[in-house]
N, C-alpha and C positions, 0 to 999 in steps of 0.2 A: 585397594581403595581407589575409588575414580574422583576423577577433577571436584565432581561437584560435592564430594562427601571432605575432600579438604578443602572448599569455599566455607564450605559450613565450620571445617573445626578453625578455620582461618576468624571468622563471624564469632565466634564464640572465643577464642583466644582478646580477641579486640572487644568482646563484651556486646556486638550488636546484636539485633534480635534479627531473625532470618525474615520475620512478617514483614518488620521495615524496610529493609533490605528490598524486597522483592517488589513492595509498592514503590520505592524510590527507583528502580530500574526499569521499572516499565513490566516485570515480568507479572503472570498472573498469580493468584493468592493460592499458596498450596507448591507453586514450583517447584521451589527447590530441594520439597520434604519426599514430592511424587519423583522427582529425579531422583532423589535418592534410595529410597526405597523400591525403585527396577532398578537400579544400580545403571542409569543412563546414562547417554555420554551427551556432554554437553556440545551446543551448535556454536561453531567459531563465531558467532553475531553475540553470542552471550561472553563467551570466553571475550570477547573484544571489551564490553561494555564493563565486564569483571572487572578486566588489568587495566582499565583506562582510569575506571572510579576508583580503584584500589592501587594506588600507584605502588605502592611498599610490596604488595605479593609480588613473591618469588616464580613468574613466569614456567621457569623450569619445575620448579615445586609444585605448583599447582596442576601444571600436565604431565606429571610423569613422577611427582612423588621424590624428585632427585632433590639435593640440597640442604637449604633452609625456608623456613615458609615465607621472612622478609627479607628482602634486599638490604646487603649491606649497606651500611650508608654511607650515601655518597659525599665525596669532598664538597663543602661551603661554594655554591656558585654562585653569586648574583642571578638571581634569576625574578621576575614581574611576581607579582601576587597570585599566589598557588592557587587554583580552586579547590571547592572540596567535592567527596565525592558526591555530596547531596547536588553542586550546583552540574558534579558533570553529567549526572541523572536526569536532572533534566535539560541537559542542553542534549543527552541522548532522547529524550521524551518526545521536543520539540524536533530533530532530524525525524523522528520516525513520524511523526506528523506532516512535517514538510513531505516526506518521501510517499505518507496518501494521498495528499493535495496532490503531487505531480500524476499519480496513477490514476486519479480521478479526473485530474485535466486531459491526460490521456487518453481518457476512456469517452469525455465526452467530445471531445477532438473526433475522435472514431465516430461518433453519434450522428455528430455534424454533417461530417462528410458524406455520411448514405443519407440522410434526411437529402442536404442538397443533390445527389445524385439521383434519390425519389422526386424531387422537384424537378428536376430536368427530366427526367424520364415521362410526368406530368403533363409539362410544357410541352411538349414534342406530340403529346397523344393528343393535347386539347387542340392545335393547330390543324392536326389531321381532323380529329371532329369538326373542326370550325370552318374548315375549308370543304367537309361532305355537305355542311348545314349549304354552302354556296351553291352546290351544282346542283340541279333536282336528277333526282334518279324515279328509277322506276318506281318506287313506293309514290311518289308523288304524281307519275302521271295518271295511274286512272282516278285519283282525286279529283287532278283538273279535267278530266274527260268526263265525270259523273256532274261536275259544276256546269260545264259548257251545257249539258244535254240539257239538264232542269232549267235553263236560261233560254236555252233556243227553245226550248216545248212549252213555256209559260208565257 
């Protein structure tokens, strides 16, 4: 049995349905049914968001089948107001969104920078044109040499 085939009996022991499950994690619809049926192994980004939402699975359990599937329970700590794993779902939702925002700032960072290096590259070529437009060269003398002639001849 692999990780992902005791998330499922873990899901069904606790009465959840795997559909909800996988829209609250972020994962896509079908997941955990197509992991299970290749008998896949899951990616420590998943196993992360698993034991994070599911604090009671037994770590050990769930990777390796060893144990019991919950954590025994632990002694009365004071501890702040729990969340559930619905809110930590999405506070995973919102990182992996934060985490496209930055790769997209990234990406247009990179954009930036060759646009402005095409603009100086620009700059530099138009000064050279702007400073040929200054000097007359040979394309321009027999111009003025065909103006002088029709001038002195009329």
């Amino acid at each position: 049995m692999v990780a992902v085939e005791r998330f499922i009996e873990y899901l069904t022991f606790k009465g959840l349905k795997p559909t909800h499950i996988e829209k609250t994690l972020g994962f896509s619809n079908g997941y955990l049914g197509k992991m299970r049926n290749n008998k896949a192994s899951i990616g420590s980004d998943v196993l992360e968001k698993i034991l994070y939402s599911f604090p009671d699975i037994n770590s050990e359990w769930l990777l390796t089948g060893r144990g019991d599937m919950l954590k025994p329970e632990a002694p009365a700590v004071p501890t702040v107001e729990p969340s559930t794993p619905v809110q930590d779902a999405h506070i995973y939702n919102v990182y992996g969104l934060l985490e496209k925002k930055d790769a997209i700032i990234r990406e247009k960072d990179a954009e930036i920078k060759e646009l402005h290096t095409e603009i100086n590259r620009l700059n530099r070529e138009n000064g050279i044109l702007h400073g040929q437009l200054k000097k007359p060269t040979d394309v321009h003398i027999p111009k003025l040499f065909s103006s002088v002639q029709e001038y002195v001849i009329s």
